[in-house]
C-alpha positions as CSV (number, residue, x, y, z in Angstrom):
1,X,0.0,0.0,0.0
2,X,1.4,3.2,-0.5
3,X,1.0,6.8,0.7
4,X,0.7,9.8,-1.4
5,X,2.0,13.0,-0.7
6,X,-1.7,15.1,-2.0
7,X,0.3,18.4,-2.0
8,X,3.5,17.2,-4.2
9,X,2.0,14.1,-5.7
10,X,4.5,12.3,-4.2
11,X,5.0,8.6,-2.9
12,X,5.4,9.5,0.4
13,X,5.8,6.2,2.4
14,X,4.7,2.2,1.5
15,X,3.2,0.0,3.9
16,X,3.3,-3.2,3.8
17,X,-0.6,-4.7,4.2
18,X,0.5,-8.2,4.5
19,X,-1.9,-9.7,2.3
20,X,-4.0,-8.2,-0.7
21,X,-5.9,-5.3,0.3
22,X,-10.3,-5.5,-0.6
23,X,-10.8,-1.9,0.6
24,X,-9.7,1.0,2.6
25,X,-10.9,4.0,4.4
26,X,-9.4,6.8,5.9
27,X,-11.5,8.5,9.1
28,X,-10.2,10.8,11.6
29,X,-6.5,9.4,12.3
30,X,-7.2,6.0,11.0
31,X,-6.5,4.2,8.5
32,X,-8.7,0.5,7.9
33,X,-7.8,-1.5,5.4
34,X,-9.6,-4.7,5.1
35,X,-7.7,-7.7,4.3
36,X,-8.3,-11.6,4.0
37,X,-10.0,-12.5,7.3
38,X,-8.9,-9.1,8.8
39,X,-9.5,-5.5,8.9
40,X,-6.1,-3.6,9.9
41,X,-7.0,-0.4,12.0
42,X,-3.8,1.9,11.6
43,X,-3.2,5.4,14.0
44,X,-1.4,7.1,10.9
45,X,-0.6,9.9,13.5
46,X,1.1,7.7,16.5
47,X,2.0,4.6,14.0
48,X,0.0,2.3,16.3
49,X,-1.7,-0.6,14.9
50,X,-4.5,-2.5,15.8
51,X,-6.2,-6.1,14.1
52,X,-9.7,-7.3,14.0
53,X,-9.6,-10.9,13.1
54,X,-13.3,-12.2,13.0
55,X,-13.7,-11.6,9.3
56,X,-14.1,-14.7,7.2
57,X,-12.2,-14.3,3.9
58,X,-11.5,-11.3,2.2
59,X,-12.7,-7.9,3.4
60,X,-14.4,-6.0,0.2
61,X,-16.1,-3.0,2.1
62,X,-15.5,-0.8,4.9
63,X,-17.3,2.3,6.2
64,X,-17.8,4.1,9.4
65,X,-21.2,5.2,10.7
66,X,-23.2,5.6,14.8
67,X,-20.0,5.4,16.1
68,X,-19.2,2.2,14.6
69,X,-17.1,0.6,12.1
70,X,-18.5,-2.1,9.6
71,X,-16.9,-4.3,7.4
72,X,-18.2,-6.5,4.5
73,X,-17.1,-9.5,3.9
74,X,-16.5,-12.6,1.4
75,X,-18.7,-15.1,3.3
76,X,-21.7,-12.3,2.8
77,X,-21.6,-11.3,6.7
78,X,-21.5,-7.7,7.9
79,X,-19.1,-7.1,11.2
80,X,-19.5,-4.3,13.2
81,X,-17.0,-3.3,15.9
82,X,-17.3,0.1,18.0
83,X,-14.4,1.6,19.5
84,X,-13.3,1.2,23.5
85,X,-11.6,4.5,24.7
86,X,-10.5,3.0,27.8
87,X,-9.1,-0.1,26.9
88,X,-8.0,1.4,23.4
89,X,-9.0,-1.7,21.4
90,X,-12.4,-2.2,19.0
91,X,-14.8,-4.7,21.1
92,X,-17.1,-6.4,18.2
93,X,-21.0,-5.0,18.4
94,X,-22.6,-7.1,15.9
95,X,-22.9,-9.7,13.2
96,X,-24.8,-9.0,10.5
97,X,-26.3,-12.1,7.9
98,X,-28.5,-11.9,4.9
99,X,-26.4,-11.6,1.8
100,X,-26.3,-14.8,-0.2
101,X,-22.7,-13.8,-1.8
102,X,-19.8,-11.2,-1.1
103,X,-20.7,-7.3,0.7
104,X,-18.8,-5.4,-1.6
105,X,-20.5,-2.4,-1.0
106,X,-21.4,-0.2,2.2
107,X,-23.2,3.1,2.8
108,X,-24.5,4.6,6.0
109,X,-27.1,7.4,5.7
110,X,-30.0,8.9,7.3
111,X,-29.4,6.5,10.4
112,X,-29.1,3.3,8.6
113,X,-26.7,1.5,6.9
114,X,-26.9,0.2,3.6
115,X,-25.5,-2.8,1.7
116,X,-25.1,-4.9,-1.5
C-alpha cells in the first residue's frame, strides 16, 4: 500500500498490508484497510496498529457510521465493531447475515446502513 503525498503528488511512504488489500478508508487518524479474514485499524498519527480478526475471507467493504465501524465481507456477513476509549481496542458490536454472496458495498445514511 502506498501513501501519497496530495500536495507534491509524491510517494510518500509504503506500507506493507500483508496480504491483498479488498478496501480501505481513511477516518479521523485512522487508516482501515480490510484484508483476507482481517481489517487492519492503523493510527497514521502515533504509528499504532491494531487487528480485528473475526472476518471470514476477504474484506471488500469498509465504512464508518453511529459510532461504529462495519466491514463487509467474502462469506456475505457484515461485522460491526465500536471503539473502547479506555481499553483502546475495538470490542465487536454485531454480526450481521443476509447476503447470499460477497458485501462489496457499504453506505451509511440517514441513520441506517446500507449494503449490497
Amino acid at each position: 500500500m502506498r501513501v501519497w503525498d496530495c500536495q507534491f503528488g509524491q510517494c510518500a511512504d509504503v506500507i506493507k498490508a500483508g496480504g491483498e488489500v479488498g478496501c480501505m478508508l481513511s477516518e479521523g487518524p485512522c487508516m482501515f484497510v480490510g484484508l483476507p479474514n482481517l481489517v487492519k485499524a492503523l493510527n497514521v498519527q502515533t504509528s499504532a496498529e491494531l487487528s480485528l480478526n473475526r472476518p471470514v475471507g476477504q474484506v471488500y467493504s469498509l465504512v464508518v457510521g453511529n459510532d461504529l465501524l462495519f466491514a463487509g465481507t467474502q462469506d456475505g456477513s457484515i461485522l460491526a465493531w465500536k471503539y473502547n476509549v479506555a481499553s483502546n481496542c475495538f470490542e465487536p458490536a454485531a454480526s450481521l447475515q443476509g447476503h447470499t454472496s460477497a458485501v462489496v458495498t457499504l453506505v451509511v445514511g440517514a441513520n441506517k446502513l446500507y449494503s449490497d
